[in-house]
Legacy VTK file of the C-alpha trace (Angstrom):
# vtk DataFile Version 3.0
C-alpha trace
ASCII
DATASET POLYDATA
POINTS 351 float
0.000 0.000 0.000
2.898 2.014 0.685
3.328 4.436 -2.168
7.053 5.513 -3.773
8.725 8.195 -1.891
9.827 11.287 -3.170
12.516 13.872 -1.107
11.513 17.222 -0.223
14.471 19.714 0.832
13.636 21.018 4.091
15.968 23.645 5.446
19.390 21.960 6.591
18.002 18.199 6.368
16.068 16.274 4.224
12.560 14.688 4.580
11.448 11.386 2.538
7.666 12.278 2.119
5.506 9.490 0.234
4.097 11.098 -3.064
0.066 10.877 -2.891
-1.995 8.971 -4.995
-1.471 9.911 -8.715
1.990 12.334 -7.629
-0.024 14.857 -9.295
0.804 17.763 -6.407
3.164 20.837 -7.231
6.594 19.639 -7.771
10.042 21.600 -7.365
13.066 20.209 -9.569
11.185 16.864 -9.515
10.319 17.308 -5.512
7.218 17.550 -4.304
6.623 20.692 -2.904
4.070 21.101 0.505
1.132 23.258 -0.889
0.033 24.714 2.267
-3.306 26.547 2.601
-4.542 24.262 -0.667
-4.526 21.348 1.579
-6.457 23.069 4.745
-10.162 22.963 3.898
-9.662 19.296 3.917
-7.931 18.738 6.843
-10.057 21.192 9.224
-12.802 19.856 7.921
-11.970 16.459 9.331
-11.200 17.185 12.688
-14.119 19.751 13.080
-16.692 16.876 11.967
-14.980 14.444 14.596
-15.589 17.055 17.067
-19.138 17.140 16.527
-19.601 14.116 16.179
-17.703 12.718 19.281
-18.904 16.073 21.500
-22.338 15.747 20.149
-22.761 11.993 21.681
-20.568 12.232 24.922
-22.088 15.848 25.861
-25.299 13.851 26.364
-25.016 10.233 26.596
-26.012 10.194 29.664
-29.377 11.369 28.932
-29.436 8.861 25.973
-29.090 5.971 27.900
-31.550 6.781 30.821
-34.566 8.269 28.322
-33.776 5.993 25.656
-32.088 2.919 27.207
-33.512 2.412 30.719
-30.263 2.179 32.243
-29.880 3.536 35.582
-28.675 6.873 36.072
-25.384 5.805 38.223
-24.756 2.817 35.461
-25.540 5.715 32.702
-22.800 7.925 34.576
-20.393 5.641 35.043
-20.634 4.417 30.931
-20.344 8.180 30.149
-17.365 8.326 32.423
-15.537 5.432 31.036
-16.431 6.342 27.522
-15.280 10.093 28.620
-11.516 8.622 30.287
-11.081 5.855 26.931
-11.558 8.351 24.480
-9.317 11.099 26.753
-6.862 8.477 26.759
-6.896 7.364 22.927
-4.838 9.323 21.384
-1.819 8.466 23.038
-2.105 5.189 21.527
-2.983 6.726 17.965
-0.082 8.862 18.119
1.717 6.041 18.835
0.803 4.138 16.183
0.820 7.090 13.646
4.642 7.907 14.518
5.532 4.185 14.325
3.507 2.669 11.699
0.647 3.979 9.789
1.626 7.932 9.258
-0.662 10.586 9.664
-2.839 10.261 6.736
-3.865 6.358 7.425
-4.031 6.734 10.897
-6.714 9.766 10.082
-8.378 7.546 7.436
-8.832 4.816 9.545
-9.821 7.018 12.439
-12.449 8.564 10.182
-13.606 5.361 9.335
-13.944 3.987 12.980
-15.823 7.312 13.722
-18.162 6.589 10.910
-19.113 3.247 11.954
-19.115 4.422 15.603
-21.952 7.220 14.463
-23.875 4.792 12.206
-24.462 2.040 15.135
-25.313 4.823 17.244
-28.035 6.331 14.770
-29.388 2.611 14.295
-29.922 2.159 18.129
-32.165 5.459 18.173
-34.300 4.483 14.819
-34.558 0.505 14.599
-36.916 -0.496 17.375
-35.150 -3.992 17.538
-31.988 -2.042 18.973
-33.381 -0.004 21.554
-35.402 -0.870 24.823
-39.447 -0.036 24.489
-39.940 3.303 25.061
-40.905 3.979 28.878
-42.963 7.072 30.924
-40.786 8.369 33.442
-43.086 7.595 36.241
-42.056 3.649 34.940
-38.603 4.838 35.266
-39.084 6.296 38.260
-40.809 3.025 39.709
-38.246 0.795 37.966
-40.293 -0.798 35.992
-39.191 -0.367 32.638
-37.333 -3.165 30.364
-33.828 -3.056 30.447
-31.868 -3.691 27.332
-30.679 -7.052 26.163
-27.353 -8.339 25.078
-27.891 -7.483 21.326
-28.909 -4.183 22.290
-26.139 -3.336 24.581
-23.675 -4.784 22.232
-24.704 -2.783 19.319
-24.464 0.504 22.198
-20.802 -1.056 23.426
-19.424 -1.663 19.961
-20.094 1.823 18.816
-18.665 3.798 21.536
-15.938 1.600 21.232
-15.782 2.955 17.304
-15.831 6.419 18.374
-13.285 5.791 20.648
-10.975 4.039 18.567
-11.555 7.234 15.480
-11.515 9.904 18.326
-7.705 8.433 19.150
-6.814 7.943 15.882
-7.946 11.905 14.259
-7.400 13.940 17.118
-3.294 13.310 17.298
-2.973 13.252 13.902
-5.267 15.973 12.504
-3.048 19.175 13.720
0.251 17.637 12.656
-0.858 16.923 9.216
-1.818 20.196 8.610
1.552 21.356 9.736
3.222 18.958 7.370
1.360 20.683 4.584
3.500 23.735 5.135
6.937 24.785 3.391
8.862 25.892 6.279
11.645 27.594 4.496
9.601 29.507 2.807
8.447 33.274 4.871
5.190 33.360 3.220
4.217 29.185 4.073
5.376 30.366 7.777
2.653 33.125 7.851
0.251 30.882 6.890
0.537 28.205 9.380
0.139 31.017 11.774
-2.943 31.266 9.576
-4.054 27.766 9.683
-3.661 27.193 13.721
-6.106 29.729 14.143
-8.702 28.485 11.776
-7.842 25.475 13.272
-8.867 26.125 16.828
-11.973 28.507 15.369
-13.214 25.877 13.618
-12.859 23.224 16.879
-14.303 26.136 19.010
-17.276 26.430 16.560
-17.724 22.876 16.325
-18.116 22.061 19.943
-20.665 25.034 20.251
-22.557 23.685 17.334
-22.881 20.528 19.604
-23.301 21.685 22.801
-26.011 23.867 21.958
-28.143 23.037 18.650
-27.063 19.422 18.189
-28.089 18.752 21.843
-31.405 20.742 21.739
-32.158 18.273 18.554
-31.378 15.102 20.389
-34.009 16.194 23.593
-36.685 17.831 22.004
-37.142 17.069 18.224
-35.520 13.093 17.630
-32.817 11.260 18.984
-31.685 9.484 14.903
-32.035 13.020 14.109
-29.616 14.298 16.822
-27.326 11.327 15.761
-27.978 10.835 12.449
-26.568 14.644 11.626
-23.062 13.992 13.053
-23.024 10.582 10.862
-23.838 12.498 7.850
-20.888 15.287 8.827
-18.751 12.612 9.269
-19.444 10.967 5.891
-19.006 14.342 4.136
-15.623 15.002 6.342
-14.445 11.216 4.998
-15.182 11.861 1.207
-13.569 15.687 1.860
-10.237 13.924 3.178
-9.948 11.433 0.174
-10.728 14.213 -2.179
-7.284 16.182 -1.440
-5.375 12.731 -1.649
-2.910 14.111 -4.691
-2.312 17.074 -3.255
-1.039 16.170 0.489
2.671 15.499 1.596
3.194 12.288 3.438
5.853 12.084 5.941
6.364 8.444 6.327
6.657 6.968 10.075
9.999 7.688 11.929
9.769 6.002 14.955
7.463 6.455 18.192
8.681 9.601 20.375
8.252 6.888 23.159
11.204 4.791 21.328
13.492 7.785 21.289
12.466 8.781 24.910
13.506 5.019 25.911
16.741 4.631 23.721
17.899 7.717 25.330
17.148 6.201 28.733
18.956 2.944 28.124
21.983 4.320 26.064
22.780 6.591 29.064
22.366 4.467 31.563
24.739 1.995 29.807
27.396 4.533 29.695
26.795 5.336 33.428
30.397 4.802 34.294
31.512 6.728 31.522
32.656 10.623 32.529
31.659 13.577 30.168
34.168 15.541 28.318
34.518 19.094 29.131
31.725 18.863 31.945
31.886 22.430 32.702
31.742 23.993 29.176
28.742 22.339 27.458
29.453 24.571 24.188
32.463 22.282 23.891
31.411 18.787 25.455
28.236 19.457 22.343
31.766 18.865 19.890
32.464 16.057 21.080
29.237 14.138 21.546
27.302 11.413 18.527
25.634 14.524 16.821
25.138 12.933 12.880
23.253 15.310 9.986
19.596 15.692 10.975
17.278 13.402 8.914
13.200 13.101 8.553
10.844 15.245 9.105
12.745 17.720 11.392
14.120 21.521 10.558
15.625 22.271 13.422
18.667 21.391 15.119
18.628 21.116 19.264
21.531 22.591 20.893
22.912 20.390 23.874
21.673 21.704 27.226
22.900 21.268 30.970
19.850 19.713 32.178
19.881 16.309 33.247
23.442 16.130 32.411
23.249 11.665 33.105
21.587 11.784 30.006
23.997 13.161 27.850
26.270 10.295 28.769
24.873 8.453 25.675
25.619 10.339 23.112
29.720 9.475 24.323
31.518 7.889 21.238
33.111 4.444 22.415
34.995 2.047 19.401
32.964 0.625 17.326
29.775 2.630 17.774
29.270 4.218 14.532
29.124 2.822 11.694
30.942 3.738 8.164
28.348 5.725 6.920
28.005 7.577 10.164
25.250 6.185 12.024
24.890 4.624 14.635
25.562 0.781 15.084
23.127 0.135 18.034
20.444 2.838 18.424
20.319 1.638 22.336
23.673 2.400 22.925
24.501 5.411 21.167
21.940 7.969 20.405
22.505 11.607 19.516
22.291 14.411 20.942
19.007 15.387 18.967
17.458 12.258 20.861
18.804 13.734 23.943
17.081 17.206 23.286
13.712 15.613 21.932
13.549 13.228 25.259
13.781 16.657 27.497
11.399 18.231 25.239
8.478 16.112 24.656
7.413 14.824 28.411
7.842 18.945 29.517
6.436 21.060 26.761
LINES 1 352
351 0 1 2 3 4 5 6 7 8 9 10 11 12 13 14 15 16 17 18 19 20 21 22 23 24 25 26 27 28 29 30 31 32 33 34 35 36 37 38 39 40 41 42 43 44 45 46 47 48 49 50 51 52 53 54 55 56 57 58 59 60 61 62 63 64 65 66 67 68 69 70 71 72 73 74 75 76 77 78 79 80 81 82 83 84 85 86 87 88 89 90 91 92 93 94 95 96 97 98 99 100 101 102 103 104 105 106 107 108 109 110 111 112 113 114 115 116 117 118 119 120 121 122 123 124 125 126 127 128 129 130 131 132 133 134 135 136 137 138 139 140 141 142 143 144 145 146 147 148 149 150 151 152 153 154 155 156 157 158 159 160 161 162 163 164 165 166 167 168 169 170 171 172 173 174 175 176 177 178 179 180 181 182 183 184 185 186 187 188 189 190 191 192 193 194 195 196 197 198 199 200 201 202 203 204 205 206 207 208 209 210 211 212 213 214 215 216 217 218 219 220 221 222 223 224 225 226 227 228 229 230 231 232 233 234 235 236 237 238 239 240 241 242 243 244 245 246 247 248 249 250 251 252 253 254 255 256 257 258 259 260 261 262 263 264 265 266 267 268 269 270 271 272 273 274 275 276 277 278 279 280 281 282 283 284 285 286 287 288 289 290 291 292 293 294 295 296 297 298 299 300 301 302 303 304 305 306 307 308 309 310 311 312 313 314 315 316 317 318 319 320 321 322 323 324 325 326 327 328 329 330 331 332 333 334 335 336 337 338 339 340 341 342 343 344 345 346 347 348 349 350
């Protein structure tokens, strides 16, 4: 599935990027070259239908499953809660995943997909009378003596919030980063526009989450319940076919590795070279000579200058025989790592 893989210069290092289907975008000396705000419609669009979508049904499940269910209202809150914490929790695992594995773009076509199906179930347990409990007064509810739901009918329920979960961890990591990717950032003008793009990014979220707080929720309690769900699925359907439409024009940075994976070969490599004692440990400017620090590769621009903090750590970026290879990498990624890796480690767990 993988497609070929085309280079795009970007600023002192250089970034394989898969070409999109057809390697029809805008191409520079045979490169393809990141067409910024061309690509942004699709993307925004994406995430902002996910958000109304996966707002529109959490904001009030609860409601859903005591009116329309006949669950109890502590079972209903503690669903909503677990459904709330899993879908919190998600995209660290879709990040994951995305860095290591898929890339952006699958991990966000997959996610859409899972959101899709999540949406759908969820619409067919408020229309098909099969799927949902008989409807009950609340003075039955209030006596307990409604019909609870059976296995078929809490499966169908389970599965799909399990959907939404699964697309909800699988856009939200990946939808802002993509955009980003879409930008050229040697170039002034591409900079000024990905100041653009964050905020029609968060604008769009904002707006999305109002949309389903307010007018999505007032559908769902006073007009009809596959109406309130059944205009999120149709959003998300629409956001699907809006992604797939910019296919030829997006750059694809191919997975480099989990953050996690650095974070840990950092960890290891330094602790193996424990023992080991820094050179020039009171002048870092030239200790940073001295260290594993190779030409910067993938997806990154800028270089990290070596820092004082957590000085252990810079113990494993120390040269020993036979660490590098010819072509100047390194042998054994978890015992010599650079002192990018170093940087990135102190970087990503304290933002």
């Amino acid at each position: 599935m993988a497609a070929p893989a085309a280079e795009v210069e970007m600023g002192g290092g250089e970034a394989l990027l898969e070409e999109g289907a057809g390697g029809s975008g805008a191409r520079r000396g045979g490169r393809r070259k990141p067409l910024g705000w061309k690509c942004m419609p699709f993307i925004i669009a994406t995430e902002t239908f996910e958000k109304v979508g996966s707002v529109g049904v959490a904001a009030n499940l609860t409601v859903y499953l005591v009116n329309r269910y006949n669950i109890g209202r502590l079972a209903a809150a503690n669903i909503t809660n677990i459904f709330y914490g899993t879908l919190n929790f998600a995209p660290l695992l879709g990040a994951f995943i995305s860095d290591a594995y898929l890339g952006r773009f699958r991990t966000l076509a997959y996610g859409s997909f899972f959101s899709l199906l999540g949406m759908l179930g969820l619409t067919l347990s408020a229309s098909v009378p099969a799927l949902k409990p008989p409807d009950c007064s609340q003075t039955a509810q209030l006596g307990g003596h409604c019909n609870s739901p059976s296995t078929l009918q809490l499966s169908v329920l389970y599965i799909s919030l399990a959907f939404l979960t699964i697309g909800g961890g699988a856009i939200r990591p990946c939808s802002l980063p993509f955009g980003v990717d879409q930008f050229d950032m040697t170039d002034e003008k591409s900079r000024k526009g990905l100041n653009s793009y964050y905020n029609w990014y968060y604008g769009t979220t904002t707006a999305a989450l109002v949309f389903s707080m307010t007018i999505l929720i007032y559908i769902q309690n006073s007009i009809s319940w596959p109406i309130g769900f059944g205009i999120p699925t149709f959003f998300m359907l629409f956001s699907i076919i809006i992604l797939f439409m910019g296919t030829r024009r997006y750059v694809h940075v191919p997975p480099e590795g989990s953050i996690f994976t650095g974070i840990a070969q950092v960890l290891v490599a330094s602790f193996k070279k424990r023992r080991l004692k820094l050179p020039h440990p009171d002048n870092i400017n030239q200790q940073e000579l001295l260290l594993f620090s190779p030409p910067i590769g993938g997806h990154r621009i800028f270089r990290l200058p070596l820092t004082s903090q957590f000085r252990c750590l810079n113990k494993g970026a120390i040269v020993r025989d036979g660490d590098i290879n010819d072509d100047g990498s390194a042998r054994n990624s978890w015992e010599l790592c650079s002192i990018q890796q170093i940087e990135e480690a102190l970087l990503y767990p304290y933002p």
